[in-house]
mmCIF entry with sequence, helices, sheets and N, C-alpha, C, O atoms, coordinates in Angstrom:
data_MODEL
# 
_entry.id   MODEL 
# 
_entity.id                         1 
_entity.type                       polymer 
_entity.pdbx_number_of_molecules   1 
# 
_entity_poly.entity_id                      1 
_entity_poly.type                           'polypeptide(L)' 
_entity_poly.nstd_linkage                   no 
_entity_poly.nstd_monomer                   no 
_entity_poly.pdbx_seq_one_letter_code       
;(UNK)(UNK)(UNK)(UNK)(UNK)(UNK)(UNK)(UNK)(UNK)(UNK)(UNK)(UNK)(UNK)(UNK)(UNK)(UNK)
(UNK)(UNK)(UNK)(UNK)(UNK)(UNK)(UNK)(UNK)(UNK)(UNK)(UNK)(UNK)(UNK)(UNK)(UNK)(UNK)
(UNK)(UNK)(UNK)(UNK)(UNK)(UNK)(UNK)(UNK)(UNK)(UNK)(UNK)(UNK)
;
_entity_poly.pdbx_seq_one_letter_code_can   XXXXXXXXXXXXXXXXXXXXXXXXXXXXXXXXXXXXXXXXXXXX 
_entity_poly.pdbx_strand_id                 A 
# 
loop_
_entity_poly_seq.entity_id 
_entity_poly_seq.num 
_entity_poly_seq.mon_id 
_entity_poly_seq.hetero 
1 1  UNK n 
1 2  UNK n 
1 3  UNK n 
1 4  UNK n 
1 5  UNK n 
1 6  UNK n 
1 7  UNK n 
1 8  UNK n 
1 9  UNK n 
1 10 UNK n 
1 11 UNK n 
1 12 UNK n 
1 13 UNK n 
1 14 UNK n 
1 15 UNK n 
1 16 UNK n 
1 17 UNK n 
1 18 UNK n 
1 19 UNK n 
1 20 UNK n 
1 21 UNK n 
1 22 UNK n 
1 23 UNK n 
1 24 UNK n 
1 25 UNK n 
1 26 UNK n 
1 27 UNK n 
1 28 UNK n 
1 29 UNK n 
1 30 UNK n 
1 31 UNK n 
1 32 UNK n 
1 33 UNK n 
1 34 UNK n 
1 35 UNK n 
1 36 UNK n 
1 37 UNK n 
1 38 UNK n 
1 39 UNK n 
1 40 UNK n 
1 41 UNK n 
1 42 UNK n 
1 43 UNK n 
1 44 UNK n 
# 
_struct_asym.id          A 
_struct_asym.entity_id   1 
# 
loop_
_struct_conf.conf_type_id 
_struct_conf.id 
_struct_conf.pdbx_PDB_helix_id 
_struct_conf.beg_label_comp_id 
_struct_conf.beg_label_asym_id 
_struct_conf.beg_label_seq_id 
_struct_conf.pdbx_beg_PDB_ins_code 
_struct_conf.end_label_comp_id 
_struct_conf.end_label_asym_id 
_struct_conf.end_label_seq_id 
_struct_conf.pdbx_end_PDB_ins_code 
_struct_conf.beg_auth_comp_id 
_struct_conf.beg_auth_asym_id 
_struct_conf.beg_auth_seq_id 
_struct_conf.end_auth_comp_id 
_struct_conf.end_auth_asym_id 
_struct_conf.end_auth_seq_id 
_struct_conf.pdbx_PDB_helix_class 
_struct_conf.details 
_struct_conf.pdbx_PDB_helix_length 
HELX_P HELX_P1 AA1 UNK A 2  ? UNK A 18 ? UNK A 2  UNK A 18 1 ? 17 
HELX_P HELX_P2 AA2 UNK A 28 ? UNK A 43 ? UNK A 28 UNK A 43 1 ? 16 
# 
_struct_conf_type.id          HELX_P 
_struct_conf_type.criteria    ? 
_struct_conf_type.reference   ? 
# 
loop_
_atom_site.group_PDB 
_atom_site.id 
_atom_site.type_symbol 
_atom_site.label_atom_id 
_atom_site.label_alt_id 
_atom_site.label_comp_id 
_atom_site.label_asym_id 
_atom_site.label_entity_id 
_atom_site.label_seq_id 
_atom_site.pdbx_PDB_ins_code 
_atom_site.Cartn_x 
_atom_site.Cartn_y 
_atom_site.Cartn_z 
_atom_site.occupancy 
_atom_site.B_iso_or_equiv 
_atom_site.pdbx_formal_charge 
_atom_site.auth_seq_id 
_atom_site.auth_comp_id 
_atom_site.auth_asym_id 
_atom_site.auth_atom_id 
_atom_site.pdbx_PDB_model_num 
ATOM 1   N N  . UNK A 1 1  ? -53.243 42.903 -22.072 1.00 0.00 ? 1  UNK A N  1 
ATOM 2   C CA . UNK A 1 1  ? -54.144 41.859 -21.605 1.00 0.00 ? 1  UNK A CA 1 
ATOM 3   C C  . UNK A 1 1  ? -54.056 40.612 -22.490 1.00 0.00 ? 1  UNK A C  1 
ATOM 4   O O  . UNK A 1 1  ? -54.120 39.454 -22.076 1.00 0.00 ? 1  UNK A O  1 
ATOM 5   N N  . UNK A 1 2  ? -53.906 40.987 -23.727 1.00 0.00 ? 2  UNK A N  1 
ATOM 6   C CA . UNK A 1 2  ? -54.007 39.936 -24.577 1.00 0.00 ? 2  UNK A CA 1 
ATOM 7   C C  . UNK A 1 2  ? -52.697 38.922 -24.436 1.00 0.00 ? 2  UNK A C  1 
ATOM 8   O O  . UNK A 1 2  ? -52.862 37.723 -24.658 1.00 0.00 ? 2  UNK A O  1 
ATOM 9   N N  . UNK A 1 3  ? -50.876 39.641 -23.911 1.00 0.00 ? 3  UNK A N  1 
ATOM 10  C CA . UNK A 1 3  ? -50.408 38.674 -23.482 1.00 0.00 ? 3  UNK A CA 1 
ATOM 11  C C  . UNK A 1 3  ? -50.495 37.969 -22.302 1.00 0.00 ? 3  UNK A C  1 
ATOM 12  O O  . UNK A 1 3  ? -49.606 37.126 -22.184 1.00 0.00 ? 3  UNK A O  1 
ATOM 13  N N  . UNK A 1 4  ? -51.513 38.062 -21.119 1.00 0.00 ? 4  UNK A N  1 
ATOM 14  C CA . UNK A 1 4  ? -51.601 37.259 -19.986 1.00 0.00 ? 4  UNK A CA 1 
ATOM 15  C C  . UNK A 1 4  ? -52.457 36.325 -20.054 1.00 0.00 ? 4  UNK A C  1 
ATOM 16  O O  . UNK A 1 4  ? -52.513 35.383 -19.264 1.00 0.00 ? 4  UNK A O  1 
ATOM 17  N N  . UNK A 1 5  ? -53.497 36.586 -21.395 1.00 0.00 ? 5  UNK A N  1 
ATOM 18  C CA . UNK A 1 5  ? -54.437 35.837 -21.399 1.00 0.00 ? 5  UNK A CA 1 
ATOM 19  C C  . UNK A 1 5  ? -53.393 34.427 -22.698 1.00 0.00 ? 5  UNK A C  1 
ATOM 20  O O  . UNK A 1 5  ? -53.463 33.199 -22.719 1.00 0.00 ? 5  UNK A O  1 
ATOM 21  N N  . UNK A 1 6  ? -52.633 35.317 -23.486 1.00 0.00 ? 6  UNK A N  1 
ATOM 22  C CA . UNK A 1 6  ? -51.939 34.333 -24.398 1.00 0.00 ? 6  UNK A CA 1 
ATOM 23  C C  . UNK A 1 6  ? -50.745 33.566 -23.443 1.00 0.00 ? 6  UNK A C  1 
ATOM 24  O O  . UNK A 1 6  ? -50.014 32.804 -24.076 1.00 0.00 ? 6  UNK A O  1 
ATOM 25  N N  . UNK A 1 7  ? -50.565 33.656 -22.449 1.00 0.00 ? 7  UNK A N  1 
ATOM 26  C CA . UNK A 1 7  ? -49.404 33.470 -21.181 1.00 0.00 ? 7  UNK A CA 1 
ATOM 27  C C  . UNK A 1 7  ? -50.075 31.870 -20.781 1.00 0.00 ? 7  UNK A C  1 
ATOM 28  O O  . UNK A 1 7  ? -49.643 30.722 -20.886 1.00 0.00 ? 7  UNK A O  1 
ATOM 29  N N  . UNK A 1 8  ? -51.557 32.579 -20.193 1.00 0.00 ? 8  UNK A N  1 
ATOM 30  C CA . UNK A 1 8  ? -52.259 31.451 -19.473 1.00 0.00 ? 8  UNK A CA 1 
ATOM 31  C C  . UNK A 1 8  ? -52.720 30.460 -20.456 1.00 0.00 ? 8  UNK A C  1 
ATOM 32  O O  . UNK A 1 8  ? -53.111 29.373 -20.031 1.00 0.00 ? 8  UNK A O  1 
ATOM 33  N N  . UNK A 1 9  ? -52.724 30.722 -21.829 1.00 0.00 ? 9  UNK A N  1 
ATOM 34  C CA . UNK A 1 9  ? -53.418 29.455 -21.939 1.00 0.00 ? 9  UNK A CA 1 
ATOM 35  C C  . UNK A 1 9  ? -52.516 28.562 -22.741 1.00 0.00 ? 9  UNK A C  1 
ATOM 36  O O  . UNK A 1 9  ? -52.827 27.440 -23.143 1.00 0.00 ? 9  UNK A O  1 
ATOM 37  N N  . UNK A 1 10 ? -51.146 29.288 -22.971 1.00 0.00 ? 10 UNK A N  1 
ATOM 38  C CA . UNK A 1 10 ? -50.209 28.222 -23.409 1.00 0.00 ? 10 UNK A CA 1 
ATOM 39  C C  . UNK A 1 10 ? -49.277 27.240 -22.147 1.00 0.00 ? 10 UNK A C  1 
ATOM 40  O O  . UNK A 1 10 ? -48.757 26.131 -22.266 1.00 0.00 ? 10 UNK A O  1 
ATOM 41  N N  . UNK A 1 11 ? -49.348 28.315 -20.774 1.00 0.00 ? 11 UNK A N  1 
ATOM 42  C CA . UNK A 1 11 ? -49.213 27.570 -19.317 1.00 0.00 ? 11 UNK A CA 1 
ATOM 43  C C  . UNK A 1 11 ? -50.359 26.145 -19.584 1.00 0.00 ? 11 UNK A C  1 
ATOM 44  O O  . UNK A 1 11 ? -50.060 24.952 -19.634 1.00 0.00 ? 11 UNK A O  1 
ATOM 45  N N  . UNK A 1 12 ? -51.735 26.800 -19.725 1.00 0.00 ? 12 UNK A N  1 
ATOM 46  C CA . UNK A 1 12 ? -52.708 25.719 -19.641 1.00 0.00 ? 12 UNK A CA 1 
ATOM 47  C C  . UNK A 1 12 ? -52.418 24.196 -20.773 1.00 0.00 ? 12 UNK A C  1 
ATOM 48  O O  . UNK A 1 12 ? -52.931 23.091 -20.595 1.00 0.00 ? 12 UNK A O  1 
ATOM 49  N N  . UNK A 1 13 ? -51.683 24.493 -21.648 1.00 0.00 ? 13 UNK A N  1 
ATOM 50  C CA . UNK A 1 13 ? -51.587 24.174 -22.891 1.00 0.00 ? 13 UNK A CA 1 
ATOM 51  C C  . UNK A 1 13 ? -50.477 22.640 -22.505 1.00 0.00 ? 13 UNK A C  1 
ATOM 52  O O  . UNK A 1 13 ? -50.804 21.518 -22.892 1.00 0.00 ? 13 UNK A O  1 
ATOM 53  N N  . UNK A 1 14 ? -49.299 22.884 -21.772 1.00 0.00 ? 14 UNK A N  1 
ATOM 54  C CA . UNK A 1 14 ? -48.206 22.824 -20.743 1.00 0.00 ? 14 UNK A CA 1 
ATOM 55  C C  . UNK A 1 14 ? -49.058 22.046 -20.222 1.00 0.00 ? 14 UNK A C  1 
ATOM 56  O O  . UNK A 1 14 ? -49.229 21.039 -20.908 1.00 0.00 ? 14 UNK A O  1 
ATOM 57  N N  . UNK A 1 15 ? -49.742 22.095 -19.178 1.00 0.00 ? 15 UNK A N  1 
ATOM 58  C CA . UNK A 1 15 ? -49.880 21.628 -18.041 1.00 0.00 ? 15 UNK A CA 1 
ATOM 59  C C  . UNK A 1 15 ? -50.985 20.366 -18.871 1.00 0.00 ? 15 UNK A C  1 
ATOM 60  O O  . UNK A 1 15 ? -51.338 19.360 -18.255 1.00 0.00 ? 15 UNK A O  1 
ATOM 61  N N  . UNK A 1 16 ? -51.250 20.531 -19.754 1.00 0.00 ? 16 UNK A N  1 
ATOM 62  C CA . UNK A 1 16 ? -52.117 19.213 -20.331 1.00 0.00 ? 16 UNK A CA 1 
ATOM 63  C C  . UNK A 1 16 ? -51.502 18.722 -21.298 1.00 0.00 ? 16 UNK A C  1 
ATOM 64  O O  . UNK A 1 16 ? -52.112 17.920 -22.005 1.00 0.00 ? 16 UNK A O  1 
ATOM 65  N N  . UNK A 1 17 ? -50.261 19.026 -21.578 1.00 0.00 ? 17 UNK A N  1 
ATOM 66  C CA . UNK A 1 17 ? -49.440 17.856 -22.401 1.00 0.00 ? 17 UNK A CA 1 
ATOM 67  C C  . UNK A 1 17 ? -48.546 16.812 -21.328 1.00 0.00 ? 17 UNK A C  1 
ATOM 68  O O  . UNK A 1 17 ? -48.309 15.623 -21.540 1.00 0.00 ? 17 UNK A O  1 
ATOM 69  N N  . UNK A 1 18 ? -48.113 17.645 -20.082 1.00 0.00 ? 18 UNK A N  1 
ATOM 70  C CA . UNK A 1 18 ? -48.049 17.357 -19.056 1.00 0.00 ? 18 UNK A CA 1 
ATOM 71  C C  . UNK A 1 18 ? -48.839 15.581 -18.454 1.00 0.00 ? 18 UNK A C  1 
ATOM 72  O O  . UNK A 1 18 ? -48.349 14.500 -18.130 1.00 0.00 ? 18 UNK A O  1 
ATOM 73  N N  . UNK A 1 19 ? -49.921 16.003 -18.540 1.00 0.00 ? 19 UNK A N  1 
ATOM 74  C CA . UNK A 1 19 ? -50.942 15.478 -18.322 1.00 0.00 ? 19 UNK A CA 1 
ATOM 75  C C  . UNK A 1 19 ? -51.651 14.162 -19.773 1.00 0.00 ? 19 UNK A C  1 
ATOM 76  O O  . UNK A 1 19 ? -52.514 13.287 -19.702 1.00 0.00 ? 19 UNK A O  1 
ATOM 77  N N  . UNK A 1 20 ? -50.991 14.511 -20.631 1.00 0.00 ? 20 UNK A N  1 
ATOM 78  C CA . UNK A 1 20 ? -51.448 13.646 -22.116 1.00 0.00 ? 20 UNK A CA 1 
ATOM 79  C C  . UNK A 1 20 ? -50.131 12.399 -21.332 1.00 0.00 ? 20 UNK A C  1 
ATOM 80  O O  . UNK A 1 20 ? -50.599 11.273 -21.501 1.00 0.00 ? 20 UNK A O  1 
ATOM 81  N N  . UNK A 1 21 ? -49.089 12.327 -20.776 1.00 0.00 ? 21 UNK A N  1 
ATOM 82  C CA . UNK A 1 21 ? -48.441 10.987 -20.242 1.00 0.00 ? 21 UNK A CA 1 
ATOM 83  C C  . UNK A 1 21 ? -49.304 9.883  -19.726 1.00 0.00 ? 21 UNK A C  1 
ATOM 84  O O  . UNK A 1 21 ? -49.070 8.681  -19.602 1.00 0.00 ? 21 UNK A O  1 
ATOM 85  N N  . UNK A 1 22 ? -50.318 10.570 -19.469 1.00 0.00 ? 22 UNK A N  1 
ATOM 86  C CA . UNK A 1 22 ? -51.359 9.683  -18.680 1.00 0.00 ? 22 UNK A CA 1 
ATOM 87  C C  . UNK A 1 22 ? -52.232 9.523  -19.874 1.00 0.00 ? 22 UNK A C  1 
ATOM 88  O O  . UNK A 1 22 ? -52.402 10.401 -20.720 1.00 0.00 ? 22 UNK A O  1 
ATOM 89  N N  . UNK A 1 23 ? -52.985 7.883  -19.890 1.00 0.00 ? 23 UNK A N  1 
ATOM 90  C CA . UNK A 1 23 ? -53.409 7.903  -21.355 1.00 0.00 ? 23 UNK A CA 1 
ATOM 91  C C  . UNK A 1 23 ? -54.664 8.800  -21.296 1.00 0.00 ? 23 UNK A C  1 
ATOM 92  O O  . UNK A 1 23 ? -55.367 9.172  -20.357 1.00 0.00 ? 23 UNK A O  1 
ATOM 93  N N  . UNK A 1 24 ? -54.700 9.016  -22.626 1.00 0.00 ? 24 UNK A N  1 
ATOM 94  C CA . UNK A 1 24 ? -55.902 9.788  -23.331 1.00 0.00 ? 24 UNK A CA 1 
ATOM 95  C C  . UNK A 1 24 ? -56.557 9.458  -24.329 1.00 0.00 ? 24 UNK A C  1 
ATOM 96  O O  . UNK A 1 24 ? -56.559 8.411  -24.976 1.00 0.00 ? 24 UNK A O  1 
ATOM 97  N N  . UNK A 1 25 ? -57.330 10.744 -24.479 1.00 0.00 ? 25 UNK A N  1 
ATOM 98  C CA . UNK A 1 25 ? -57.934 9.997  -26.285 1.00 0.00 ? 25 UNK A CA 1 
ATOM 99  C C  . UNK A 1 25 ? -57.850 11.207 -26.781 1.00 0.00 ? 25 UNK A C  1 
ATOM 100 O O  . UNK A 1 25 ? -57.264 12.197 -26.344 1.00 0.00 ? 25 UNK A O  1 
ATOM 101 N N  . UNK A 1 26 ? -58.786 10.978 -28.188 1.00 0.00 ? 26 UNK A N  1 
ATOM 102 C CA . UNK A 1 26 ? -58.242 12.245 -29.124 1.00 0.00 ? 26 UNK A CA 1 
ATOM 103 C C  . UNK A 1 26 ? -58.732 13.282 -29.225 1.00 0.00 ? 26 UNK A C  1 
ATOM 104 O O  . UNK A 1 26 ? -58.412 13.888 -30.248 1.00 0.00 ? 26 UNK A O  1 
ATOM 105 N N  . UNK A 1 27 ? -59.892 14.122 -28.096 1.00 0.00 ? 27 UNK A N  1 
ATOM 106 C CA . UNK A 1 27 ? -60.569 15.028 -27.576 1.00 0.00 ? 27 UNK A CA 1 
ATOM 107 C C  . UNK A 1 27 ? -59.207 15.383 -26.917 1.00 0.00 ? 27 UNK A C  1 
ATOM 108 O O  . UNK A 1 27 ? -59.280 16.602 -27.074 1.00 0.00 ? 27 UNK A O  1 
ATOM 109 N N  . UNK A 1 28 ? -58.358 15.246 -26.471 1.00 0.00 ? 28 UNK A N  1 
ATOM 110 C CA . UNK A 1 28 ? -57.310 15.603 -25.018 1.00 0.00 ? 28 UNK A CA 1 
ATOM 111 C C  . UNK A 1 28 ? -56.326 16.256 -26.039 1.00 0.00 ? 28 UNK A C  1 
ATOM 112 O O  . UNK A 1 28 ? -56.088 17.456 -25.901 1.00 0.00 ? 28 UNK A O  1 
ATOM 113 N N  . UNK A 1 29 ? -55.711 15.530 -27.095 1.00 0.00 ? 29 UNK A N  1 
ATOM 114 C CA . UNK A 1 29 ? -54.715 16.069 -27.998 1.00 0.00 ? 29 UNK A CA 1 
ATOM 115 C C  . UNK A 1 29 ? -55.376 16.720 -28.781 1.00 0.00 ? 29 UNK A C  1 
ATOM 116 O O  . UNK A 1 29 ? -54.597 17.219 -29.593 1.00 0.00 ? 29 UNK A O  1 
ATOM 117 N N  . UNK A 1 30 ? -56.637 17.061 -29.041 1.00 0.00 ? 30 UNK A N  1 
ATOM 118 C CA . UNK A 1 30 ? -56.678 18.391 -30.567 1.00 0.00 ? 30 UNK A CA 1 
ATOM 119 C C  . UNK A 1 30 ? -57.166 19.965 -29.228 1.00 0.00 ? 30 UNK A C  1 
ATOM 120 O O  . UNK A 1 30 ? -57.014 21.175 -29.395 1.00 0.00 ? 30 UNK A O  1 
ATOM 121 N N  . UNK A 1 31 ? -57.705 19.255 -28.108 1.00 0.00 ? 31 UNK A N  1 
ATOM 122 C CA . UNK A 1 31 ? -57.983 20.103 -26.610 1.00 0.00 ? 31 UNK A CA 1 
ATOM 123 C C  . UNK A 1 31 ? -56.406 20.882 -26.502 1.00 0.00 ? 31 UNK A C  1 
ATOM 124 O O  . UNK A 1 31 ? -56.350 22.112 -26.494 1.00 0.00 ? 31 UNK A O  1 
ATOM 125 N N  . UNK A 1 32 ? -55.144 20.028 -26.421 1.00 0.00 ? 32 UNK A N  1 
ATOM 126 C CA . UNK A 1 32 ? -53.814 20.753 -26.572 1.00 0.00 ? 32 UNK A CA 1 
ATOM 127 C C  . UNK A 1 32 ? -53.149 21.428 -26.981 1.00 0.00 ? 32 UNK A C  1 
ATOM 128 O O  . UNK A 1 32 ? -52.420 22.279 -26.471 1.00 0.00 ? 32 UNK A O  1 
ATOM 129 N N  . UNK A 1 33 ? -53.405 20.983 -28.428 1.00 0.00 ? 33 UNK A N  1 
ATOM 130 C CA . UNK A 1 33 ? -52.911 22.136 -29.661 1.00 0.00 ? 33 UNK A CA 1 
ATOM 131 C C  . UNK A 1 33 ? -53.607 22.986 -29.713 1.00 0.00 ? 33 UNK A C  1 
ATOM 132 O O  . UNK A 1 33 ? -53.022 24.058 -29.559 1.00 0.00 ? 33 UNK A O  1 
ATOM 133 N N  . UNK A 1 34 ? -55.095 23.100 -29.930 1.00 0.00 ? 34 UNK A N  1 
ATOM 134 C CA . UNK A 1 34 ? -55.595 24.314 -30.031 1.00 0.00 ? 34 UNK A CA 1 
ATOM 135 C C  . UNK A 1 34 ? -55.133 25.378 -28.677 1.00 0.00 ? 34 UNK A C  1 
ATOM 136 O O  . UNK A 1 34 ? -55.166 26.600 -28.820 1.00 0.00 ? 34 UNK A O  1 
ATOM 137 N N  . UNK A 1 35 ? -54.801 24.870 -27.662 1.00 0.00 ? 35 UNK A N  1 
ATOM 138 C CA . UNK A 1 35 ? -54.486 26.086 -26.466 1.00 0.00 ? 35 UNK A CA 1 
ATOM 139 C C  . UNK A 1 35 ? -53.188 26.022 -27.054 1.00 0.00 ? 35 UNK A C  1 
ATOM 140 O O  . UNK A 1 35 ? -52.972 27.087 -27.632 1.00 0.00 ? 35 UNK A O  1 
ATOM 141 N N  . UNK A 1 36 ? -52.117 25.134 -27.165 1.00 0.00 ? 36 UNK A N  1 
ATOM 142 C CA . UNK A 1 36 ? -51.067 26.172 -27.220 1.00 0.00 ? 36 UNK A CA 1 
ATOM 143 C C  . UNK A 1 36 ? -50.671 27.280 -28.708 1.00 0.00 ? 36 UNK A C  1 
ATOM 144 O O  . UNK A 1 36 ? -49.925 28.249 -28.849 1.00 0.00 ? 36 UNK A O  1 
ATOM 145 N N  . UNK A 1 37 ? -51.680 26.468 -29.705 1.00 0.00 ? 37 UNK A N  1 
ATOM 146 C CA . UNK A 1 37 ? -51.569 27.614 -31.018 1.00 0.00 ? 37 UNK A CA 1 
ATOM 147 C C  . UNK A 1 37 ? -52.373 29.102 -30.326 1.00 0.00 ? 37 UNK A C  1 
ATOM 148 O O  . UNK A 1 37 ? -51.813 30.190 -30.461 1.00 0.00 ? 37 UNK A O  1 
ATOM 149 N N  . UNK A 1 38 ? -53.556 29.000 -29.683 1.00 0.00 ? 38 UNK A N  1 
ATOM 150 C CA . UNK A 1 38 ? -54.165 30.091 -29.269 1.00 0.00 ? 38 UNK A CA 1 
ATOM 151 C C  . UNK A 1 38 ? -53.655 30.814 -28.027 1.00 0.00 ? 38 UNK A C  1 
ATOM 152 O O  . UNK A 1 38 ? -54.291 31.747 -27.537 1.00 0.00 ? 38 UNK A O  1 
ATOM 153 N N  . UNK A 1 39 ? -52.438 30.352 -27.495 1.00 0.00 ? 39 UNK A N  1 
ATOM 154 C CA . UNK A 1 39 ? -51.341 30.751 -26.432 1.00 0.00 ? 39 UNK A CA 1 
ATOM 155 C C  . UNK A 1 39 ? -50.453 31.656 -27.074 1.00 0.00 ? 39 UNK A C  1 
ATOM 156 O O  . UNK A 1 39 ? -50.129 32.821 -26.842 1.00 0.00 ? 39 UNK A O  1 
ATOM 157 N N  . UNK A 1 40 ? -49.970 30.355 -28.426 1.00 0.00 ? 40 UNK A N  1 
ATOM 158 C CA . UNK A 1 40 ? -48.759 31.443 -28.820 1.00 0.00 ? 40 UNK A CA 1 
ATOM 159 C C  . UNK A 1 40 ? -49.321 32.405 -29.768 1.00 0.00 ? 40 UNK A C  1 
ATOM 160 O O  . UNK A 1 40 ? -48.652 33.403 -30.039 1.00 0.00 ? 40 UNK A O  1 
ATOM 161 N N  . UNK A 1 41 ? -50.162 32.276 -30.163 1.00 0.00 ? 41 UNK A N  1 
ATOM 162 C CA . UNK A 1 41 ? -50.927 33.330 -31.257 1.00 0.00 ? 41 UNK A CA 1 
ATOM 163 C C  . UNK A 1 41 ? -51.177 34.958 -30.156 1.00 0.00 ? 41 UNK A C  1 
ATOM 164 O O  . UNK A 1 41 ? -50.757 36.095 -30.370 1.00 0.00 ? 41 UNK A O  1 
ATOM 165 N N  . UNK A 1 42 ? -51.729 34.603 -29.392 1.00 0.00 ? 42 UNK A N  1 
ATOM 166 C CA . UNK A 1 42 ? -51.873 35.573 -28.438 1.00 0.00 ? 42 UNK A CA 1 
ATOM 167 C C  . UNK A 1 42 ? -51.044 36.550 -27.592 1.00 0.00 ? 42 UNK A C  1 
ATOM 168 O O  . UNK A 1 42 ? -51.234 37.722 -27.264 1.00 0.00 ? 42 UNK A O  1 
ATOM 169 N N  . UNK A 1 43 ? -50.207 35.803 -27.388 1.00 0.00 ? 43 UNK A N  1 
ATOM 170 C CA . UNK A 1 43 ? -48.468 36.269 -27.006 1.00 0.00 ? 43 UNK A CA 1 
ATOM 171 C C  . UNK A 1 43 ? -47.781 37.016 -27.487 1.00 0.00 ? 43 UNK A C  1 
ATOM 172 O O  . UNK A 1 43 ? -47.148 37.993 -27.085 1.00 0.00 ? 43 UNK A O  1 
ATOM 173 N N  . UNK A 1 44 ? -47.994 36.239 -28.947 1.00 0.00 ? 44 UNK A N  1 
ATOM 174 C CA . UNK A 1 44 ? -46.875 37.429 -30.117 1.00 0.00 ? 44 UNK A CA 1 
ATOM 175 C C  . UNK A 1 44 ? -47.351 38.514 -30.846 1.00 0.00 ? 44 UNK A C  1 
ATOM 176 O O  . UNK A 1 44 ? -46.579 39.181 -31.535 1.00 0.00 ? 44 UNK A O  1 
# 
């Protein structure tokens, strides 16, 4: 379980860096890293 849940939220992680092309602020980029460190943390 723990890798689908570490799957989805580095997908989620993806899909809002994705999404950081479009401007942002700096709630959006520390919002990013923390999913994909808590993606890949979860995964491995």
């Amino acid at each position: 379980m723990r890798k689908v849940a570490g799957y989805t939220l580095f997908w989620v992680g993806i899909g809002m860096v994705i999404g950081f092309l479009i401007p942002c602020d700096t709630i959006s980029v520390l919002l990013i890293f923390l999913l994909l460190v808590m993606g890949y943390c979860l995964f491995m």
